[in-house]
C-alpha positions, 0 to 999 in steps of 0.5 A, a space after each residue: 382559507 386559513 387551512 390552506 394557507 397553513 396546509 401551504 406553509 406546512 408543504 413548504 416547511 416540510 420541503 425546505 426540511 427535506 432540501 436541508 436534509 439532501 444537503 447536509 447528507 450531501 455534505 456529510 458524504 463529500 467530507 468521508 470521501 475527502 477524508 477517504 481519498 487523503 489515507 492510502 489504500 491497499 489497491 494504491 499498490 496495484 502497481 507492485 503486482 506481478 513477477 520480477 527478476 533482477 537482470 539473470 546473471 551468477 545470481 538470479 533475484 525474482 519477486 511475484 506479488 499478488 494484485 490486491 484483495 482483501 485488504 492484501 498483497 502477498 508475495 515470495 521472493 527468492 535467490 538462486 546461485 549456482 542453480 540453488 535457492 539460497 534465499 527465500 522470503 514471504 512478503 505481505 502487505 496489509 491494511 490494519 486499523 492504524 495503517 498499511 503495513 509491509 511484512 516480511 518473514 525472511 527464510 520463513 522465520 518470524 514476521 517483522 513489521 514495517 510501517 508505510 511512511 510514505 507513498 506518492 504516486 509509484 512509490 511506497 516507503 515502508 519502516 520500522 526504526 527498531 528492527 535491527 536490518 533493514 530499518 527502511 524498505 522502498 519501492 518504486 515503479 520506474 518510467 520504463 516498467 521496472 520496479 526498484 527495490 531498496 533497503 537500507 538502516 540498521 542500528 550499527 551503521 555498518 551495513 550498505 543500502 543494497 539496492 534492486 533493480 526488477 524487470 518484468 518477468 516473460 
């Protein structure tokens, strides 16, 4: 009788063990994917893919981005006037250890990095108070398909915001 009492007790000790272990490990999980979902990620940008123009005019402005993989967007974008490519850029976005950080390489030249500040829903900001121009760089997907693109800062104060309106490219 006294070893299957105890053969009873032990079944029992062993089952709550088991039940506290599933619920700690539960637990454990949901904090990670709590924590997980507070930090934006790279396919929060989903909504930047695809090919964008400004409104074609004297002067013609497009930006093709990539969907994320990989922990990256990439995109080009240019200018032409005149029928001449007057301005090009290789744009990247990419997830680091210590955020998400936009990177623009204008002409080619060297990368500047811009850090994202914020994002809500479709908007991103993304700075770098020490660069010279721009300091701020956003974007925004509109109500209406388009994406607005803005810059703006730079250490002497002199120069406008410049502002870009995309509309999806056909």
């Amino acid at each position: 009788m006294r070893t299957a009492m105890a053969r009873h007790l032990l079944f029992s000790l062993a089952g709550m063990l088991a039940l506290c272990s599933i619920l700690v490990t539960g637990l454990r999980t949901s904090a990670l994917q709590a924590t997980a979902s507070s930090s934006p990620s790279i396919e929060d940008l989903a909504w930047m893919a695809g090919s964008w123009q400004v409104a074609p005019g004297r002067v013609q402005s497009e930006e093709h981005w990539t969907k994320p993989a990989g922990g990256t967007l990439f995109a080009v974008s240019r200018t032409l006037a005149g029928g001449k490519t007057v301005f090009f850029e290789y744009l990247r976005i990419e997830t680091r250890p210590e955020g998400i950080f936009y990177v623009a390489m204008p002409r080619g030249q060297q990368a500047t990095d811009f850090k994202l500040t914020s994002l809500e829903r479709q908007s991103a900001v993304f700075e770098n108070p020490l660069h010279d121009h721009p300091q701020k760089i956003s974007y925004r997907k509109n109500p209406d398909g388009s994406l607005t693109a803005r810059i703006e800062g730079d250490a002497a104060g002199k120069k406008p915001p410049q502002t870009f309106h995309f509309l999806p490219m056909k």
